[in-house]
N, CA, C and O of each residue as an XYZ file, in Angstrom:
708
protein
N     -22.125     34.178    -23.352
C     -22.732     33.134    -24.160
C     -23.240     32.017    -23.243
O     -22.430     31.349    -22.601
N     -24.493     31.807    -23.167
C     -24.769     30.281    -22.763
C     -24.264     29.135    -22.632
O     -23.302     28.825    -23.334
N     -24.827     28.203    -21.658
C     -23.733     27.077    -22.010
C     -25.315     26.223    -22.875
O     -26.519     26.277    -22.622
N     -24.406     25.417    -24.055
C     -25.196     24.236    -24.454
C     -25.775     23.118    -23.594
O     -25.152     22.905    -22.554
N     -26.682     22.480    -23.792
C     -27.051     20.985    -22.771
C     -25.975     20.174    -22.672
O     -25.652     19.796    -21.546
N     -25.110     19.690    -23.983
C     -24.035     19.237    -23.322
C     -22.809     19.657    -22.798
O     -21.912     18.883    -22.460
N     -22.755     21.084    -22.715
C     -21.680     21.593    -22.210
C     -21.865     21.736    -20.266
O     -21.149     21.643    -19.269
N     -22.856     21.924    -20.507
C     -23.686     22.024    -19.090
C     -23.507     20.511    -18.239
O     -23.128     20.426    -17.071
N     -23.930     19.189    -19.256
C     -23.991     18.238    -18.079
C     -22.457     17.771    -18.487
O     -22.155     16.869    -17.705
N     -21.462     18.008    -19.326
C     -19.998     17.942    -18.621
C     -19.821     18.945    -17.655
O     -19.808     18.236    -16.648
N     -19.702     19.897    -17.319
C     -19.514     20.293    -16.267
C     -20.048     20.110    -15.067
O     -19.501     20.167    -13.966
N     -21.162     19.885    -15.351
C     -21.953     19.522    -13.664
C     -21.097     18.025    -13.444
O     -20.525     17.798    -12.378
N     -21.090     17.409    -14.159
C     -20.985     16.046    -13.687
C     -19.439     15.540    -13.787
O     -18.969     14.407    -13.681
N     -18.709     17.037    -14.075
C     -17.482     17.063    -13.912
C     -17.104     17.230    -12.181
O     -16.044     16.762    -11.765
N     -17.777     17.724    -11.526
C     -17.700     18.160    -10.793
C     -17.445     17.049     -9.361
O     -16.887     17.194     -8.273
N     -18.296     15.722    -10.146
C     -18.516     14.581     -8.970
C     -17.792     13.474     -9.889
O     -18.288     12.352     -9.991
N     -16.518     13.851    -10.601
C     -16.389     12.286    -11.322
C     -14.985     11.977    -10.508
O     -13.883     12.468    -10.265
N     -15.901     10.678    -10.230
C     -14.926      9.535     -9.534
C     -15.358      9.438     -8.229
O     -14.747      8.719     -7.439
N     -16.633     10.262     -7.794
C     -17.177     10.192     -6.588
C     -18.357      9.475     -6.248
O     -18.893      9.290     -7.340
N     -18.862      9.115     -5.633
C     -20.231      8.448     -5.100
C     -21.267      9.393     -4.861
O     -21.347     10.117     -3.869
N     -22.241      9.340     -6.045
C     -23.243     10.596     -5.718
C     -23.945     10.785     -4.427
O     -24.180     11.837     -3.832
N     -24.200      9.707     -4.149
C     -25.399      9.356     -3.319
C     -24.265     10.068     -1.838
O     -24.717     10.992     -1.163
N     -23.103      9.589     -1.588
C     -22.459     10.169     -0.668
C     -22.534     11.987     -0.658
O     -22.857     12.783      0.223
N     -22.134     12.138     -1.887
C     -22.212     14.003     -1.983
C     -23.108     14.138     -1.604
O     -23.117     14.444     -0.411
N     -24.555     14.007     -2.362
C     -25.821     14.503     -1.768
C     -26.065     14.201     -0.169
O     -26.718     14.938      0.570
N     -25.603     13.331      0.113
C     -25.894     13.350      1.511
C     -25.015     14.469      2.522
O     -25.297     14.888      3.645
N     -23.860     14.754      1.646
C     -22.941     15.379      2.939
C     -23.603     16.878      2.491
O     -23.545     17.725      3.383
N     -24.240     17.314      1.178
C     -24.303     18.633      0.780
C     -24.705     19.400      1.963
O     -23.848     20.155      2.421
N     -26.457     19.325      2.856
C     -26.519     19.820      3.884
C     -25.399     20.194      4.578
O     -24.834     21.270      4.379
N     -25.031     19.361      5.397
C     -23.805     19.925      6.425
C     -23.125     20.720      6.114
O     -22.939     21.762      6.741
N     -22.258     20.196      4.388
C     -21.273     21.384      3.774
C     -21.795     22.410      4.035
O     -21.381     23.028      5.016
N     -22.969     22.984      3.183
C     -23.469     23.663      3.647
C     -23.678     24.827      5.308
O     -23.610     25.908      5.894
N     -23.899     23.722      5.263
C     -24.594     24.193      7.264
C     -23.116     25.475      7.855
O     -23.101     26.649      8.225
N     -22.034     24.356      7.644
C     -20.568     24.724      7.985
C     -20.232     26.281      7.511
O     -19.786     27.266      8.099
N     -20.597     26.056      6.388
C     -19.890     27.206      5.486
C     -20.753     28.504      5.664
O     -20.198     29.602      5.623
N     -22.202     28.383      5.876
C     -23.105     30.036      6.550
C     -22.768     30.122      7.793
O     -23.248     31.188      8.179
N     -22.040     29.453      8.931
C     -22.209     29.057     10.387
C     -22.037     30.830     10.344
O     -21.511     31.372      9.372
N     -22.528     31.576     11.467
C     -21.879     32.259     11.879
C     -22.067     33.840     11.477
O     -21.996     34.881     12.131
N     -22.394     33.483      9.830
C     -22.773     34.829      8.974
C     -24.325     35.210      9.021
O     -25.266     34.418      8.967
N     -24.394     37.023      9.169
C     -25.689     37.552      9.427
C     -26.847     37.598      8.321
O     -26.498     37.272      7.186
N     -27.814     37.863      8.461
C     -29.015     37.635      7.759
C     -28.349     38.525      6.640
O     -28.482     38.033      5.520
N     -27.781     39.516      6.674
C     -27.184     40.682      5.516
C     -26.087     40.067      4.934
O     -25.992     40.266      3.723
N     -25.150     39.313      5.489
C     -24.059     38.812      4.725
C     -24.900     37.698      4.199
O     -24.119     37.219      3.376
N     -26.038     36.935      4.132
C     -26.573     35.536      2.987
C     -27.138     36.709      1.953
O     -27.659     36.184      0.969
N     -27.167     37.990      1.926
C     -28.607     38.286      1.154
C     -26.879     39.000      0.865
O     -26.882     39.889      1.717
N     -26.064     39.050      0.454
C     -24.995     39.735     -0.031
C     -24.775     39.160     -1.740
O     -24.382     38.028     -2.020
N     -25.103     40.147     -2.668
C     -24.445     39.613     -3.972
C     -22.878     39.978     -4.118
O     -22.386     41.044     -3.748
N     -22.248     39.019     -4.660
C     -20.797     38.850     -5.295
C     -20.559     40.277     -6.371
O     -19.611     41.046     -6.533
N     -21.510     40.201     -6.791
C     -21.763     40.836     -8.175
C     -23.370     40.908     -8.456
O     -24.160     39.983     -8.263
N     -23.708     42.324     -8.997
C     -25.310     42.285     -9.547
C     -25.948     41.330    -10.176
O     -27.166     41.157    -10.211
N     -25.072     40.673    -10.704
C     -25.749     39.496    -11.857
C     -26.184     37.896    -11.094
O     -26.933     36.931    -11.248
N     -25.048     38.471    -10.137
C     -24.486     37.288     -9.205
C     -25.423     36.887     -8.261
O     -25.989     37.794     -7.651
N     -25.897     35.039     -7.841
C     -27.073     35.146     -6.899
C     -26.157     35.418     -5.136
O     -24.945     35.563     -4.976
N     -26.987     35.411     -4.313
C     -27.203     35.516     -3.211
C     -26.441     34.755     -2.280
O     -25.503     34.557     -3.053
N     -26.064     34.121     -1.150
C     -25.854     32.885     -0.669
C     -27.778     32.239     -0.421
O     -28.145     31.075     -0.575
N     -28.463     33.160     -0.110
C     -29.582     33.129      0.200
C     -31.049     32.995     -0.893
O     -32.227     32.761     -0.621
N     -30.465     33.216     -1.982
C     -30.754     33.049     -3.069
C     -30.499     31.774     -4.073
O     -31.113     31.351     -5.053
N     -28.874     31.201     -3.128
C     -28.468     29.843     -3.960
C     -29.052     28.952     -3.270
O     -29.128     27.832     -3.776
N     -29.642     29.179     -1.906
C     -30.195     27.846     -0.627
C     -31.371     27.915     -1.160
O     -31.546     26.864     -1.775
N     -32.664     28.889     -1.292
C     -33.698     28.461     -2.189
C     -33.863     28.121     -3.686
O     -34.890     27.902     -4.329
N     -32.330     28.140     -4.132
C     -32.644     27.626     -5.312
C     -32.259     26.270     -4.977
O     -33.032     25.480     -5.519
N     -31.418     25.734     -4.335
C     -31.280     24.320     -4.406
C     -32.509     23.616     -3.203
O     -32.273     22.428     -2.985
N     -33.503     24.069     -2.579
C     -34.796     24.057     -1.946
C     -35.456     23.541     -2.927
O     -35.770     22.355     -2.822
N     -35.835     24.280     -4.123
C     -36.749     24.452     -5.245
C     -35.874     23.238     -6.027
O     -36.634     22.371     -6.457
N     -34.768     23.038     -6.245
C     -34.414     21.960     -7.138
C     -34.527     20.563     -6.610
O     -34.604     19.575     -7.340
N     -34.536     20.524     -4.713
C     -34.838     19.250     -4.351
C     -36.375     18.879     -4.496
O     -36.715     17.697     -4.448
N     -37.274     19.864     -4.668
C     -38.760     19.660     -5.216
C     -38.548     18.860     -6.472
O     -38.784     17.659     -6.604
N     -37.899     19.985     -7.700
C     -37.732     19.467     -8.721
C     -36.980     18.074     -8.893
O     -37.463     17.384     -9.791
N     -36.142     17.644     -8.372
C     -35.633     16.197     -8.294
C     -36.666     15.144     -7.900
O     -36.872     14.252     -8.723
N     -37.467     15.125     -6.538
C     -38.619     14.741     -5.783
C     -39.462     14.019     -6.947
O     -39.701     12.812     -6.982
N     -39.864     14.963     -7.881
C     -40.920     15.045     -8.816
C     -40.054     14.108     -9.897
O     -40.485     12.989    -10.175
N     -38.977     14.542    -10.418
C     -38.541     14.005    -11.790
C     -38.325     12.753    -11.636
O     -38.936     11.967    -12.359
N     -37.400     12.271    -10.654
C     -36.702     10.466     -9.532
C     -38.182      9.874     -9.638
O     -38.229      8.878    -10.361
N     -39.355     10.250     -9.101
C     -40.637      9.804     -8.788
C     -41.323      9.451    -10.114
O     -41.946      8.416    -10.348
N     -41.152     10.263    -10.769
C     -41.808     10.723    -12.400
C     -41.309      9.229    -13.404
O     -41.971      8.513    -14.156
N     -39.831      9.197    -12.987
C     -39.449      8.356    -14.044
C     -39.626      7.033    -13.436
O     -39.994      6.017    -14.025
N     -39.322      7.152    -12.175
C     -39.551      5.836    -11.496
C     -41.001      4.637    -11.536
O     -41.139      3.416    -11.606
N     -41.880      5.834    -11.445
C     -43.496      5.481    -12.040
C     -43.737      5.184    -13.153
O     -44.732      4.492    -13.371
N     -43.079      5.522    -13.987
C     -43.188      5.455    -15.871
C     -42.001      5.902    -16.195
O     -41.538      7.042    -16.195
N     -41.472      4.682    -16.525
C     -40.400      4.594    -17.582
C     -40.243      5.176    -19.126
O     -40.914      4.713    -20.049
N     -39.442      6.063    -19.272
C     -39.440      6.392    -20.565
C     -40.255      8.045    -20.471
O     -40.415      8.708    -21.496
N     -40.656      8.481    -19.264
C     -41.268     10.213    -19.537
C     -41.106     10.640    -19.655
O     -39.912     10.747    -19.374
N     -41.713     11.882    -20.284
C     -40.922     13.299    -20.666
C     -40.463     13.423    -19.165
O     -40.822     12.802    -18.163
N     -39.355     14.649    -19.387
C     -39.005     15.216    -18.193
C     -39.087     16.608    -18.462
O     -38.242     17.079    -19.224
N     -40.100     17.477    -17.890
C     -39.806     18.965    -18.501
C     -38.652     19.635    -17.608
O     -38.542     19.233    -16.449
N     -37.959     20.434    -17.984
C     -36.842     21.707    -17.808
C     -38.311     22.743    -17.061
O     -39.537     22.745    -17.175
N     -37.034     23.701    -16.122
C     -37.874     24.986    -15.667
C     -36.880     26.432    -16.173
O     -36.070     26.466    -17.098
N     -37.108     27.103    -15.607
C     -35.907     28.060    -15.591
C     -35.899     28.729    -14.358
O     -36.753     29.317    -13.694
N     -34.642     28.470    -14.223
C     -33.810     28.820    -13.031
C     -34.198     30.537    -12.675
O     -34.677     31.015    -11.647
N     -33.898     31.020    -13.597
C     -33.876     32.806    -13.294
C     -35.521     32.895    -12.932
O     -35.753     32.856    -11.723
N     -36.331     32.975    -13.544
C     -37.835     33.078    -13.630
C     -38.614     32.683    -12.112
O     -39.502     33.306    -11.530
N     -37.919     31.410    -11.725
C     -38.595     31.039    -10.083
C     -37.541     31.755     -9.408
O     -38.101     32.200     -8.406
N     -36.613     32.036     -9.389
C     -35.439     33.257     -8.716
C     -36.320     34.474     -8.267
O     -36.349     34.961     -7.137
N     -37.248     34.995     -9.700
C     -37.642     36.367     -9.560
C     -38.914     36.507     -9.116
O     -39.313     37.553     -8.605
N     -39.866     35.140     -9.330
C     -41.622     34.734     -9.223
C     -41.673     34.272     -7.816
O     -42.791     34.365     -7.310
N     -40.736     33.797     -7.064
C     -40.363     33.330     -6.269
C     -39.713     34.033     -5.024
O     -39.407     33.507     -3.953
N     -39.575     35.311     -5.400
C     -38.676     35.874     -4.855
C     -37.256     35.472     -4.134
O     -36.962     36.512     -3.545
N     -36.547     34.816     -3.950
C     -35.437     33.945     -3.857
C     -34.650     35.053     -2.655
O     -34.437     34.781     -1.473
N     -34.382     36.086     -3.226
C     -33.597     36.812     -2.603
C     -34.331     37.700     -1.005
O     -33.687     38.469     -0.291
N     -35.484     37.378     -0.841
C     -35.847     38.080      0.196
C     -36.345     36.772      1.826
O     -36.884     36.921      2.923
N     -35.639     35.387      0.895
C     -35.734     34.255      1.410
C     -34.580     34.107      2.547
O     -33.385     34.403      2.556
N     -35.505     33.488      3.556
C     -34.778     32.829      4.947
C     -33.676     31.553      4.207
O     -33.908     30.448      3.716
N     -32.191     32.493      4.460
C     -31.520     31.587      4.430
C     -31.316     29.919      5.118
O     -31.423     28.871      4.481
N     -31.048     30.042      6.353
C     -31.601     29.133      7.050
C     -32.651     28.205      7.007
O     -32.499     27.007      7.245
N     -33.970     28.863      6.634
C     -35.107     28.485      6.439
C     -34.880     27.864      4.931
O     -35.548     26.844      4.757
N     -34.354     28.127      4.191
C     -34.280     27.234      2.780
C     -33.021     26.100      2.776
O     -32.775     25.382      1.807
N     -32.379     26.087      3.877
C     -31.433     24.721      4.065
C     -31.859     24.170      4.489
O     -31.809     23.018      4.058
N     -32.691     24.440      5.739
C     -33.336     23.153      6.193
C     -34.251     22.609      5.455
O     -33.880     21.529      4.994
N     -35.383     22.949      5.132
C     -36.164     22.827      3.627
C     -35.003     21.603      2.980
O     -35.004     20.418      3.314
N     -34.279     22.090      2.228
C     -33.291     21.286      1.066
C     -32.815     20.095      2.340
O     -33.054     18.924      2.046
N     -32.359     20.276      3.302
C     -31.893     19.325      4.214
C     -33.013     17.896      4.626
O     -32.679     16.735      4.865
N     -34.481     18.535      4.594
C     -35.228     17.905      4.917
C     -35.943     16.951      3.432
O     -36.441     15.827      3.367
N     -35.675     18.105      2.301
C     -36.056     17.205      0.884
C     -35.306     15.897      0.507
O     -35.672     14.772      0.166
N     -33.668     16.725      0.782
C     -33.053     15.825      0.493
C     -32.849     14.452      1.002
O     -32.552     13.604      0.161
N     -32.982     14.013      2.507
C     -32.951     13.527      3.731
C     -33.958     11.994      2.526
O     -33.601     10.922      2.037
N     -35.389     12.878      2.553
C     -36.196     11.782      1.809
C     -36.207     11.191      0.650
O     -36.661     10.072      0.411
N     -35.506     12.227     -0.384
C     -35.044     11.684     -1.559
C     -34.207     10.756     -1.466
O     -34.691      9.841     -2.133
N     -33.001     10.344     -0.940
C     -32.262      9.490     -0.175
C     -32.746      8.306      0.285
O     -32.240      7.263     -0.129
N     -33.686      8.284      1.114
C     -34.637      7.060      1.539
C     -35.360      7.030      0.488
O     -35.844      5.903      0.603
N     -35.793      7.461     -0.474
C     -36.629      6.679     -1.838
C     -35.272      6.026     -2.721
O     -35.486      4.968     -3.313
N     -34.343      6.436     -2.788
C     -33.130      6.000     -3.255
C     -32.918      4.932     -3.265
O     -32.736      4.132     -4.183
N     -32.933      4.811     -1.763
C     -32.286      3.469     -0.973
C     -33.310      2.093     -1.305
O     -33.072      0.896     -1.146
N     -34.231      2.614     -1.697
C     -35.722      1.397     -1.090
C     -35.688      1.137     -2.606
O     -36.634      0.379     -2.818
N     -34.921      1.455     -4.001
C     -35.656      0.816     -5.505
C     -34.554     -0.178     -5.959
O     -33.373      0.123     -5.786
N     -34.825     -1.083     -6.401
C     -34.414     -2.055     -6.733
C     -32.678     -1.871     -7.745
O     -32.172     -0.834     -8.174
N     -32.393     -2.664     -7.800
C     -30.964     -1.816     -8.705
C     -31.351     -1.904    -10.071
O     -30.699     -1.065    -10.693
N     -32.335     -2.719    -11.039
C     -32.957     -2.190    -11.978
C     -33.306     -1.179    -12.385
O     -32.981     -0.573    -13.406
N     -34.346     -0.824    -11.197
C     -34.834      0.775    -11.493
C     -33.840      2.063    -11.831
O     -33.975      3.088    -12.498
N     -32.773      1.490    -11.031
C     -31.508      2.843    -11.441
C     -31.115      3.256    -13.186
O     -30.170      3.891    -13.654
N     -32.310      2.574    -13.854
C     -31.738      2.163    -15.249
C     -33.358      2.798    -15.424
O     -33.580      2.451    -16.584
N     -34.266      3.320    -15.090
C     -35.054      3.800    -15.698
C     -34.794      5.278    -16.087
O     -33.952      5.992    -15.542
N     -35.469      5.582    -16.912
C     -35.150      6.776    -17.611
C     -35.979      7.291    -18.432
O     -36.571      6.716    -19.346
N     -36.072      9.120    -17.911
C     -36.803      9.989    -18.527
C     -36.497     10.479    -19.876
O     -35.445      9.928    -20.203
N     -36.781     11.013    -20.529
C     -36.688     12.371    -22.149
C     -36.873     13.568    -21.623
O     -37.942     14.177    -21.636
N     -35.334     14.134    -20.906
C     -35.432     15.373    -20.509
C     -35.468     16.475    -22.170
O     -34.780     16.222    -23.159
N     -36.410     17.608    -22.052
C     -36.543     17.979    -23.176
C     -35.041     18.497    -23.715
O     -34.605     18.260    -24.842
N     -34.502     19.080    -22.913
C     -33.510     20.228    -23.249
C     -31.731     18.987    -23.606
O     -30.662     19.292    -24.134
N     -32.197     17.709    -23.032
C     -30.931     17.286    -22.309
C     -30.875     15.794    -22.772
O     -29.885     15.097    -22.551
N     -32.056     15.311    -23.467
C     -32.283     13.772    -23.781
C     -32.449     12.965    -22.319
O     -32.893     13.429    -21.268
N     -31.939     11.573    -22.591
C     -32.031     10.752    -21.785
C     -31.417     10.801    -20.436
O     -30.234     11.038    -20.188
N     -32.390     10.543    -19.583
C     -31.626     10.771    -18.315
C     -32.504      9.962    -17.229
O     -33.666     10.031    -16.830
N     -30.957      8.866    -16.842
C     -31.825      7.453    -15.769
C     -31.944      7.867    -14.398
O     -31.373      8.928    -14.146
N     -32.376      7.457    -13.710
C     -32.016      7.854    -12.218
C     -30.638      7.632    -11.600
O     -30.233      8.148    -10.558
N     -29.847      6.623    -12.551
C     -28.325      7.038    -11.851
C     -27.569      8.037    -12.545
O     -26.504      8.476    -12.110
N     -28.280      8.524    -13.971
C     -27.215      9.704    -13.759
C     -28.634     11.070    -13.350
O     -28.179     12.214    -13.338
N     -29.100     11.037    -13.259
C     -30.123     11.976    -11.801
C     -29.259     11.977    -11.551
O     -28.334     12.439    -12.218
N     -29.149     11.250    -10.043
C     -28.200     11.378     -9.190
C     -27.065     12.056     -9.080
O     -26.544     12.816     -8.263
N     -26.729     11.429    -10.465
C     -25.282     12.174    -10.583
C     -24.811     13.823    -10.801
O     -23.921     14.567    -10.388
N     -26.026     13.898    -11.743
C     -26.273     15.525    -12.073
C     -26.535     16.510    -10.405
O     -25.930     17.531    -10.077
N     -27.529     15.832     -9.674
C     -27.913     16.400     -9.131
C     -26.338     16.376     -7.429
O     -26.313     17.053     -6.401
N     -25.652     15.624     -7.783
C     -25.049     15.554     -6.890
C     -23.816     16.724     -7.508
O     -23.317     17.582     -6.780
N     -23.469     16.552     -8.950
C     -22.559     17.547     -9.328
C     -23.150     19.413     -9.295
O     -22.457     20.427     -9.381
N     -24.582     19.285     -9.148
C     -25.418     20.599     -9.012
C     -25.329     21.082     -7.870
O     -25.456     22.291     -7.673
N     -25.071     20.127     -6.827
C     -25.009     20.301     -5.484
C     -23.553     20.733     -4.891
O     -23.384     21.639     -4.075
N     -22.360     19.774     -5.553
C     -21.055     20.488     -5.842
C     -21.088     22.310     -6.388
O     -20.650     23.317     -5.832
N     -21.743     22.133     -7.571
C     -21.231     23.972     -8.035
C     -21.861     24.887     -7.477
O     -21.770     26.076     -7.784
N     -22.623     24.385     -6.527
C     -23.871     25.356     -5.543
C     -22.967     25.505     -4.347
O     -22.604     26.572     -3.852
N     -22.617     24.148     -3.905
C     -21.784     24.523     -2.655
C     -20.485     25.437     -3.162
O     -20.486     26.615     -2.806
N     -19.506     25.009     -3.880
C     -18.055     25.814     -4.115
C     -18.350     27.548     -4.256
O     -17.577     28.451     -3.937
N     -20.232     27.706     -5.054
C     -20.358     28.855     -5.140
C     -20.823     30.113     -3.792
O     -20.983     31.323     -3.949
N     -20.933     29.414     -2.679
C     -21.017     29.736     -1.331
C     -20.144     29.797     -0.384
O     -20.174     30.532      0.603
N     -19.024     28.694     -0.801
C     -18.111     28.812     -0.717
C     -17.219     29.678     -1.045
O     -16.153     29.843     -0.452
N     -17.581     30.246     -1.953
C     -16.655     31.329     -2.710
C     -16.675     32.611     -2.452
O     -15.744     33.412     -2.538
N     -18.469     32.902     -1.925
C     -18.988     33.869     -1.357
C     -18.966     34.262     -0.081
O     -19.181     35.383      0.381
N     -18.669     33.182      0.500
C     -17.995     33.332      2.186
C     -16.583     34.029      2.521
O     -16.257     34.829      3.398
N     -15.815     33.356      1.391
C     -14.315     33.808      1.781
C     -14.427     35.367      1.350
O     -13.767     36.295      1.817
N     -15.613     35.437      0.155
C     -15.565     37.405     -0.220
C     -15.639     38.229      0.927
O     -15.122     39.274      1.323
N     -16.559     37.299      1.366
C     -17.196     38.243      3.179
C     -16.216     38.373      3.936
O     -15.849     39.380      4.541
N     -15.610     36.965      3.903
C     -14.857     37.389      5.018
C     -13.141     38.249      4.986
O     -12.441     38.759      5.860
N     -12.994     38.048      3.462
C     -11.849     39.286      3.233
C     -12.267     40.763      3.084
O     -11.566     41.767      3.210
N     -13.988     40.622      2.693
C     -14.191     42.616      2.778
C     -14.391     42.608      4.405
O     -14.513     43.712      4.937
N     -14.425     41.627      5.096
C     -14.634     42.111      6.823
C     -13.006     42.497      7.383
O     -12.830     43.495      8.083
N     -11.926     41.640      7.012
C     -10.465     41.447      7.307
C      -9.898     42.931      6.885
O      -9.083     43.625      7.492
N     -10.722     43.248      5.411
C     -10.177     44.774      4.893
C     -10.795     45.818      5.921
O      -9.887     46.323      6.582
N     -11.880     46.236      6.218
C     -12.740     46.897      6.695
C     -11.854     47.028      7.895
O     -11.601     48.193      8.205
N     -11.296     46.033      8.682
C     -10.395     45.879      9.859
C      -8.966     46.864     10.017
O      -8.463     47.367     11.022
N      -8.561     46.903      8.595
C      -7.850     47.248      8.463
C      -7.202     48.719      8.767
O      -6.043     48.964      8.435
């Protein structure tokens, strides 16, 4: 079963409560960086499960979502009160090809989006943190809880690479065996 819009932004934003977004998003890269160190072009393109994305597949999707942030932060920031359209996740996965994507090559990408999203952050007034789009799927949404979403998106992306690392590295420990 799906999750609902609000079941969705409690959990994402479960993910960063009591934390400083702006700090997560900044450390996400590195987390990141840390957690592929080491693993081969075949272990990022490794699914968990068929259904399941990629490690290499989750770095261009969060690539493609620092576009999508870029655009929405900018969007609302310019005009107060805009729609915000939704994409779908699976659809640029498959149009996109996601899975035949340079792991590496899509962190730095996200490392380098994010880097600037950050410095537009830093430079708007503390008013502006109070502007706010009409996301279709999701209602209202200001640039501080942006942030927030996008920092708790950045949490369930990392834990989920995280999760996919330790698989690797217990079918390598078995294989040893």
């Amino acid at each position: 079963m799906q999750e609902t819009a609000e079941e969705y932004i409690s959990r994402i934003l479960g993910y960063v409560e009591g934390q400083d977004a702006i700090k997560v998003q900044r450390t996400t890269p590195g987390r990141l960086k840390k957690a592929i160190a080491g693993l081969t072009p075949t272990q990022l393109k490794w699914r968990p499960q068929p259904a399941k994305w990629s490690i290499a597949e989750i770095l261009a999707h969060l690539a493609d979502s620092e576009i999508v942030a870029s655009w929405r932060m900018r969007s609302v920031i310019g005009e107060n009160g805009i729609t915000i359209q939704p994409y779908d996740q699976d659809a640029w996965a498959s149009v996109f090809h996601y899975q035949g994507r340079d792991a590496k090559r899509s962190l730095e990408l996200f490392g380098r989006l994010r880097e600037n999203n950050l410095a537009m952050l830093k430079e708007i007034s503390k008013e502006t943190w109070d502007n706010y789009g009409m996301h279709l799927e999701r209602g209202k949404e200001t640039i501080a809880h942006l942030a927030r979403m996008f920092a708790g998106h950045d949490t369930n992306h990392a834990l989920q690479v995280e999760g996919i690392v330790k698989q690797l590295k217990s079918k390598k420990s078995k294989k040893r065996r």
